[in-house]
Every structure is written in structure tokens, then in C-alpha cells.
C-alpha positions, 0 to 999 in steps of 0.5 A: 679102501675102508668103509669104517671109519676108525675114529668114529670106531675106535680100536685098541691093541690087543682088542679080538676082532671079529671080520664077519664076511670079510671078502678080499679083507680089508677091513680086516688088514686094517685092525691086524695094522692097529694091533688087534686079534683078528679073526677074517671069517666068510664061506668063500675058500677062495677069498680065505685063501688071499687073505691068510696069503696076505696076513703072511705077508703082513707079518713078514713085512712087519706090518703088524704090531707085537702082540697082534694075530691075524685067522683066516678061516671059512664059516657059516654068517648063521652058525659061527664056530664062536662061543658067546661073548668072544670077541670085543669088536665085529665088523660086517660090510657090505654083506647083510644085503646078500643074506635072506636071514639078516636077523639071524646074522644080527642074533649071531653077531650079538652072542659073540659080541662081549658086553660093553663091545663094538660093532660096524655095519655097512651096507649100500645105501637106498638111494645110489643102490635103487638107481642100480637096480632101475638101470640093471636087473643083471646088477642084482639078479645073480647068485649071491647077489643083493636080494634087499635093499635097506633104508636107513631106518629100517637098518636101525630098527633091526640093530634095535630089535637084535639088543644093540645100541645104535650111536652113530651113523654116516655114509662113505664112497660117494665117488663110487655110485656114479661108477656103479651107475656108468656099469649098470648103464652099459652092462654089469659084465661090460668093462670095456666100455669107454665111459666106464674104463675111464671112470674107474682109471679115476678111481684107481687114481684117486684110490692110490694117491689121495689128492686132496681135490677128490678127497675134499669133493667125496666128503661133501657129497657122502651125504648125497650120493654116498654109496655105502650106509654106516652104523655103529653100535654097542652091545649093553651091559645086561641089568642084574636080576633081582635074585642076583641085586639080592644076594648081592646085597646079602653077600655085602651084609655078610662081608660087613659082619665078618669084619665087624666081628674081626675087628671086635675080637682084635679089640678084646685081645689081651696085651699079654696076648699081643706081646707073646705073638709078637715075641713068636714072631721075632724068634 
């Protein structure tokens, strides 16, 4: 189950990905398939574990395309082991609301995003998620678990403020904020509660086989009661520096007069000159 939606967030082959908390790796299962180089990072050993499993898996199943390579590995969202501009696409989903320093995570993700790069954010959307936290103190006051809950503006403004340049938005799994809501009414912990054991058998159903009934009634009700807030965005190419338009324009100047002043002593050769290069030449 994807939450970014690829051909609002294109992916070429060969582009390096960054999965930035990437749980169980979904998201990041879907850029190894598209051919991407993919680098699945989050703190939990547990999860890194399945996934690397899983893109072993992929690899011997001929999942992937040639070309593309798939890491799991464990790292800290506020120190990433990257060097700056490393990679051409990041995705973060469903991870901003669990980190207290959200900016600093941003600051992280926009030095290893290359100029010109992608970036994905996903995070529970106002509306559907306050409904949680009204029924459920238990839903969010847990180790780990959501300590905010954005709106839509306020996301964008942070993205803004971090150098990004948001151009898209939307919001997806609709059919999920009842089932989250059935969970926080009976009890997070309680799965055996009737009305939530048979929401999510619906769930799983409509997950494997995708019948065009439940996919066309999740499409008109995302703007409503979609669970989950998306933003797209790119990282600008920075502005040169006046020093940096100036020498640049010196260097231009220079190249001119160097050639200027080559074709001037081509045009001054005498032909007895020429005639003895050429003859060099043929022996």
C-alpha cells in the first residue's frame, strides 16, 4: 500500500533514492522495481533486518530492473551518515509526527537532497488523526508514537522555511481513518473486537485485489476523510554569487580574446608556412 503516488512523483531508473524511516519498506520495494539506487534507512535493527530480507528476495525473483541496488541499513533521521547532496529523490512517510525535531530532520534531508532533487513527505492528515486522538489517549501516548499533529499549512510553511519548493499536494487512504477510528473506539490493543475484525478483513480485501468499487469510492472520499497529507517538493538550484557572475563573465572574456587572438595569427601565416606543415604532415 503506497502512499506516494509516483506519477505525481516521478522516478527515473538509475535515480539514488533516499527511504528516510522507511518501516517494513514499501515505499522503498517500489523505487528498487522502478530501477532505482536505493538506500532504506530507520533506527529500528528489527525492521532493517526485513527489509534487507526482502530486497534479497526481490533480487532473486528478478524483481528488479539491471542497473538498480537496493541498502538497508540503521541510522539516526538527525545525523544521516550521507555527504550532502547524495541523493536525487528522498522519501519520508509517516515519520515527521513521531520526531520532536521535525526542522532538524527537514535541515537533514535538504543537505543530502542534490540541487534540482525530489522530495516526498507524508504524514496523518488534521482531521482523521484529531478524531484519534479524541477517542484514544492510548492511540498516541505511547513510546515513540505521534507527539504532533500538522495541518496542512503549517507542513508547508516548515518545507518553505527548510529551502524547499513545494509543488503538489494531495491525500490518500480514505478507507483506512474509519478503520483507525473503530481501533481507537474499542481499544488500540484490542483486535478482537468484532467491528474491527471486520473492517480490516475489508481492508486486507480490497488491498490484494483492488476491485474497482472500493478503489473509485477511495478516490472521492481522500479529499475528506483521507488519512494521510502529501507534499511534494524540490530542492532549488542555489543563485551564483556576484563574485561567482563576475569571474564568470571574466573567464568568458578571456576565452574570447584567446580565440580572437588564434584565429588573428592563423590569418598572418604565411603560405610557404602552411604548405611546409602540410607536406610534414603527408610524410
Amino acid at each position: 500500500m503506497l502512499t506516494v503516488d509516483f506519477s505525481r512523483f516521478p522516478l527515473a531508473p538509475g535515480d539514488r533514492v533516499l527511504d528516510l524511516g522507511c518501516g517494513a519498506g514499501r515505499h522503498a520495494f517500489e523505487c528498487y522495481r522502478r530501477g532505482a539506487q536505493v538506500v532504506a534507512l530507520d533506527q529500528s535493527a528489527e525492521e532493517i533486518r526485513e527489509v534487507a530480507k526482502w530486497f534479497a528476495a526481490m533480487k532473486e525473483a528478478g524483481e528488479a530492473p539491471e542497473g538498480a541496488t537496493a541498502t538497508a541499513m540503521e541510522g539516526d533521521a538527525l545525523a544521516l551518515p550521507f555527504p550532502d547532496e547524495s541523493f536525487d529523490v528522498v522519501i519520508i512517510s509517516e515519520v515527521m509526527e513521531h520526531i520532536p525535531d521535525d526542522k532538524g530532520v527537514l535541515a537533514e534531508m535538504v543537505r543530502v537532497l542534490k540541487p534540482g532533487g525530489r522530495i516526498a513527505i507524508t504524514v496523518p492528515r488534521y482531521g482523521p488523526e484529531k478524531v484519534c486522538w479524541t477517542l484514544s489517549d492510548a492511540y498516541h501516548e505511547v513510546e515513540g508514537g505521534h507527539i504532533r499533529i500538522y495541518r496542512a499549512d503549517e507542513l508547508l510553511t516548515k518545507i518553505r522555511e527548510a529551502g524547499l519548493k513545494p509543488y503538489g499536494t494531495h491525500h490518500a487512504h480514505a478507507l483506512h481513518s474509519p478503520y483507525w477510528w473503530l481501533k481507537c473506539a474499542f481499544g488500540v490493543d484490542n483486535d478482537k473486537a468484532l467491528p474491527v475484525r471486520a473492517y480490516h478483513k475489508l481492508l486486507v480485501w480490497d488491498i490484494m485485489k483492488k476491485p474497482l468499487a472500493t478503489r473509485v469510492a477511495e478516490q472521492a472520499l481522500n479529499p475528506l476523510i483521507g488519512k494521510s497529507f502529501v507534499a511534494y517538493a524540490t530542492k532549488p538550484h542555489l543563485p551564483r554569487l556576484p563574485e561567482q557572475n563576475g569571474q564568470a563573465r571574466q573567464d568568458e572574456q578571456s576565452g574570447q580574446a584567446e580565440k580572437s587572438g588564434r584565429t588573428k595569427n592563423t590569418k598572418n601565416t604565411k603560405p610557404s608556412e602552411n604548405t611546409e606543415k602540410t607536406g610534414a604532415v603527408a610524410k
